[in-house]
C-alpha positions in Angstrom: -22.4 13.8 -13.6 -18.7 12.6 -13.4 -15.9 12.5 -11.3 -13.1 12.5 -12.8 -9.8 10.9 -10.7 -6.1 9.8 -11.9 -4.1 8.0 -10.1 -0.5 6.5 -9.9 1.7 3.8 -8.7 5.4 4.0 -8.7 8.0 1.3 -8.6 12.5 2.0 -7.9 15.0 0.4 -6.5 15.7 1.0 -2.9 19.5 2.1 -1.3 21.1 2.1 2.0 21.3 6.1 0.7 18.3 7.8 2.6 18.2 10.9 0.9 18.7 9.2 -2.5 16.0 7.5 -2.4 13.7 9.8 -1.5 15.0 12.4 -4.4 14.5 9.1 -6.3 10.5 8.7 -5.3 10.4 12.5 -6.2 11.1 12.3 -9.5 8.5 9.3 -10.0 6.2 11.7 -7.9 6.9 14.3 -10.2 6.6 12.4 -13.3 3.2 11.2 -12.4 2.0 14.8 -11.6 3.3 15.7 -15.3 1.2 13.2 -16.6 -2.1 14.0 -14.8 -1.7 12.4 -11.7 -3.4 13.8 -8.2 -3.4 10.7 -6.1 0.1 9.1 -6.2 1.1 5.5 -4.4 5.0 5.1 -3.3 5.9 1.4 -2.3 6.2 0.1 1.1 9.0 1.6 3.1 11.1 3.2 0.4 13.6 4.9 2.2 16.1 2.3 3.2 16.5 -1.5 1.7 13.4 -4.2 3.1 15.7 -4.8 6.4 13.1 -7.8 7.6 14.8 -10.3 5.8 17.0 -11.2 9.0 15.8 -10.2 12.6 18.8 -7.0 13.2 18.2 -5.4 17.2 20.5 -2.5 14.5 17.6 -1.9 12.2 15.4 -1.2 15.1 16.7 2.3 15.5 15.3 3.3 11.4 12.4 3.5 13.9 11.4 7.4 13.5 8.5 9.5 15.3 5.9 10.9 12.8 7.7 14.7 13.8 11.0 13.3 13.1 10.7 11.3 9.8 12.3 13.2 6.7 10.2 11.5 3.8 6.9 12.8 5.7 8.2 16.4 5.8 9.5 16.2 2.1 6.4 14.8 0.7 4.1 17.5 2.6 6.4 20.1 0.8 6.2 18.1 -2.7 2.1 17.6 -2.3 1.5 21.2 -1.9 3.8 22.5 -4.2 2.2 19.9 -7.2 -1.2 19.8 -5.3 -1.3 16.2 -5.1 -2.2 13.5 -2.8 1.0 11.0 -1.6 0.5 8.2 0.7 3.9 8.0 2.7 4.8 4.8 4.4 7.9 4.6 7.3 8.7 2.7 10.4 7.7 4.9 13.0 8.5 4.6 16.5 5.9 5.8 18.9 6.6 5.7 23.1 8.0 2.0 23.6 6.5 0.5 20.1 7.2 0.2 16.7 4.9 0.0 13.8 4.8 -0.3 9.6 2.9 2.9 8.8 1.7 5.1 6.3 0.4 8.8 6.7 -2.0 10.5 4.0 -1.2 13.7 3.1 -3.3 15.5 1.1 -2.6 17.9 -1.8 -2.5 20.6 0.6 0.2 19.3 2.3 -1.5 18.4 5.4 -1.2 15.7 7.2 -4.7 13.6 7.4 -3.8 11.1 9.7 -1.6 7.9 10.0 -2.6 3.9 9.4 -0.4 1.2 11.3 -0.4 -1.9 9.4 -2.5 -4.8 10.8 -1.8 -7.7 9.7 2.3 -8.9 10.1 3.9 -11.7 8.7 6.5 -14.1 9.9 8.9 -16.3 7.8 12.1 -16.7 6.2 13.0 -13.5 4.5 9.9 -11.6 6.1 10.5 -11.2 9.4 8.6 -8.4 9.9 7.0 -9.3 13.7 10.7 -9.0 15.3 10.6 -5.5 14.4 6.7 -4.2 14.1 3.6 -4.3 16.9 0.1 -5.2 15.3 -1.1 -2.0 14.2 -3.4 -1.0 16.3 -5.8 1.5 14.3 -8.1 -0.4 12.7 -8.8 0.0 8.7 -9.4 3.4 8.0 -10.7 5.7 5.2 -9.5 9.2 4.3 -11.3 12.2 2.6 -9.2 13.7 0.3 -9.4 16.5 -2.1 -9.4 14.5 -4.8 -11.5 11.0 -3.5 -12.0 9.5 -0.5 -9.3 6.5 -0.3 -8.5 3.6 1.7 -4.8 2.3 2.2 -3.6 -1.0 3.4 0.0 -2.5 3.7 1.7 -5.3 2.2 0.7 -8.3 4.1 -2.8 -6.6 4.3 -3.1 -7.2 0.8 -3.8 -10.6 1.2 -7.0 -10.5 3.7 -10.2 -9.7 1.9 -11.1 -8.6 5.2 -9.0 -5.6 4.8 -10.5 -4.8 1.7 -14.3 -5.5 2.7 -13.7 -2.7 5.5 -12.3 -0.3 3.5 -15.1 -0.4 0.8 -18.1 -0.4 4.2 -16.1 2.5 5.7 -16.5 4.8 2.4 -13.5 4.1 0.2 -13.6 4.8 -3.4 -10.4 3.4 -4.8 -7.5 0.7 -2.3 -4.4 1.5 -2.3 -1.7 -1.1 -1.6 2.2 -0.3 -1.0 4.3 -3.6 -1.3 7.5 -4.8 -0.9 7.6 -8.7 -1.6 9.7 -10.8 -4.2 11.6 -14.0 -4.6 11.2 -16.5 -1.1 15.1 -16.9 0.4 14.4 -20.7 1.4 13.1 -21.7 -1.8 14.0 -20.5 -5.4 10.9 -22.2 -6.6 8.1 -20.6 -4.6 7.1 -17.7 -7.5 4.1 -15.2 -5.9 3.8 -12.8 -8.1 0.4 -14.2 -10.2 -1.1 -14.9 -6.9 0.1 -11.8 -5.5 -1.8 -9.9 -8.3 -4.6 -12.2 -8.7 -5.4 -11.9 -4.8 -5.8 -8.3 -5.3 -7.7 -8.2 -8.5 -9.9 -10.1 -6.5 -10.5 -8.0 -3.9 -11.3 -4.7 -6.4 -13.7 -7.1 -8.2 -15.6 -8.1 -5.0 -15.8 -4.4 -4.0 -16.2 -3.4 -7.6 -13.4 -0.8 -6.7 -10.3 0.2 -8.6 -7.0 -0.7 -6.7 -3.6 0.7 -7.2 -0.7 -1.4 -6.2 2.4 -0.4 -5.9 5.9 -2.6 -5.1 9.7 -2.4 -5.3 12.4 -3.8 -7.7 15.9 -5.1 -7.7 18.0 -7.5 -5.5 18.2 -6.8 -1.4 21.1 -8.9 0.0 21.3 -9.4 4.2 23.6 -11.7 5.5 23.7 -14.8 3.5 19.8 -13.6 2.6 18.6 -11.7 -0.5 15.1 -10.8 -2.0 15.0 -10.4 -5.4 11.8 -7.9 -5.8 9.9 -8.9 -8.6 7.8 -5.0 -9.0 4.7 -5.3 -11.3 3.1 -2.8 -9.9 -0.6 -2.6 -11.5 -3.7 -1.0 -11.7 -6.9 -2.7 -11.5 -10.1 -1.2 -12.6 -13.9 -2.1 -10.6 -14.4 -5.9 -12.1 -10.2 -6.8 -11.1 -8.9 -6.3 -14.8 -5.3 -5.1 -15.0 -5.7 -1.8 -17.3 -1.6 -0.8 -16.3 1.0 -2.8 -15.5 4.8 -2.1 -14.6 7.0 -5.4 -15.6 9.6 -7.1 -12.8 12.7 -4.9 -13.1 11.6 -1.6 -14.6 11.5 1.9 -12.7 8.9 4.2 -13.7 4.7 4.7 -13.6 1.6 4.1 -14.0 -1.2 6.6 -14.6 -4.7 6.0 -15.1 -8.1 7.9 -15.1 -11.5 7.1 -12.9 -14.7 8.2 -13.3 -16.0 7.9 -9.9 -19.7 8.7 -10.3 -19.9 6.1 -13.0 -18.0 3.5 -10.4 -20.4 4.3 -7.9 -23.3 4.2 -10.3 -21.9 0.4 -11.2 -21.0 -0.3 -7.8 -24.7 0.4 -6.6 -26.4 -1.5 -9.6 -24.6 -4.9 -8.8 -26.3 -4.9 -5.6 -23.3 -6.8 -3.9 -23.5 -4.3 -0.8 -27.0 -4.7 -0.7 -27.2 -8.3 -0.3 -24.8 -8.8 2.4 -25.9 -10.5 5.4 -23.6 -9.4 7.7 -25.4 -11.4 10.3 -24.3 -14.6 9.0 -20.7 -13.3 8.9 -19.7 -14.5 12.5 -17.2 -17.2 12.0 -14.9 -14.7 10.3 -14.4 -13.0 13.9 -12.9 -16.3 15.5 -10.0 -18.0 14.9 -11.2 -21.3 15.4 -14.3 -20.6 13.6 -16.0 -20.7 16.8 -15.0 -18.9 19.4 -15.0 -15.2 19.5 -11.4 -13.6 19.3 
């Protein structure tokens, strides 16, 4: 038996021009679907510039509802009419709180649900706790037509944690949007190795493909800027990167699972069945004692 799965990231520039960027992640959208594609990853919060660099009470009112937020509508259109999957992160705005989210819509068009990212980061040029509550969701898996997925955001990337759950909740392949580059307080802080190591990590622990996908170009804010450093990959079940964007191209990646033979491999190491989740208790403290 075989299952047979493409996916693909996508990596652009981002504008203070709504509407051109999402006509921009179209045409990558559209691209990928030419190429095979039925599960397609846009970056983090592609329809305005990163605006955490600086804490802005202005930026605050990007905030849309889930009804109100253009890209979502678009992208439902778009997924039906190429009969493809699209991940769609936004900052929605939901009764008095705000959140970094992404909705799933599947290649019908419909709307599967909505993830609010959980874990949200704090320093110079990443200010994204002045503008985003702690999602409050949980990690969560999707069924869609194609595989069932599980998304994290950004920051998420970094906690094996998110990962772990993701792969015990059912998911067949990670998917990570992204928008991180250069450090504004020091040139000589360069993340993008760990940044991909980290994650090949994760897909080789959960012997489970992960598609990344990030942002390019230079973001200025104040006396601020980002310089988004892109390399969007793809990493197959033992963390190997089979596809790789560089640091200032646009463009895609597109690449082909079998996912009865991942599973088949994924059984066989045994790494599920030896866990000893029992064991596992410092990881819900803080301290390493006390239960948060």
């Amino acid at each position: 038996m075989s299952r047979i799965v493409t996916v693909a990231a996508t990596q652009m520039a981002c504008s203070w021009d709504r509407t051109a960027n999402i006509a921009n992640a179209e045409k990558l959208v559209r691209q990928a679907a030419a190429k095979g594609a039925q599960i397609i990853l846009i970056q983090e919060l592609f329809e305005t510039p990163y605006f955490c660099q600086k804490p802005n009470p202005d930026y605050l009112q990007l905030a849309t509802s889930v009804e109100e937020n253009a890209a979502i509508a678009h992208f439902q259109k778009l997924a039906k009419e190429l009969q493809v999957v699209l991940p769609i992160s936004f900052f929605e705005h939901a009764g008095r709180a705000r959140y970094n989210s992404i909705v799933i819509i599947d290649a019908d068009g419909k709307n599967l649900g909505i993830y609010r990212k959980s874990h949200i980061p704090d320093g110079p040029g990443y200010h994204e706790k002045y503008y985003f509550n702690p999602g409050d969701t949980g990690f969560k898996v999707w069924q869609t037509r194609y595989a069932k997925i599980g998304v994290g955001i950004c920051w998420d990337q970094w906690f094996p944690e998110s990962a772990r759950s993701m792969a015990l909740l059912g998911a067949e392949l990670l998917f990570y949007p992204t928008a991180i580059g250069s450090e504004p307080h020091d040139p000589n802080i360069t993340s993008r190795e760990h940044w991909q190591r980290v994650q090949q990590g994760h897909a080789g622990a959960n012997l489970m493909p992960l598609i990344a996908s990030n942002r390019i170009g230079r973001e200025d804010q104040g006396d601020y800027h980002i310089n988004f450093y892109g390399s969007s990959f793809i990493a197959n079940q033992f963390g190997e990167k089979i596809a790789e964007l560089n640091q200032t191209e646009e463009g895609v990646l597109v690449h082909s699972f079998d996912l009865d033979a991942l599973e088949h491999t994924r059984s066989a190491w045994g790494v599920f069945r030896d866990r000893r989740p029992n064991l596992y208790g410092p990881i819900k403290t803080l301290d390493g004692e006390l239960q948060s």
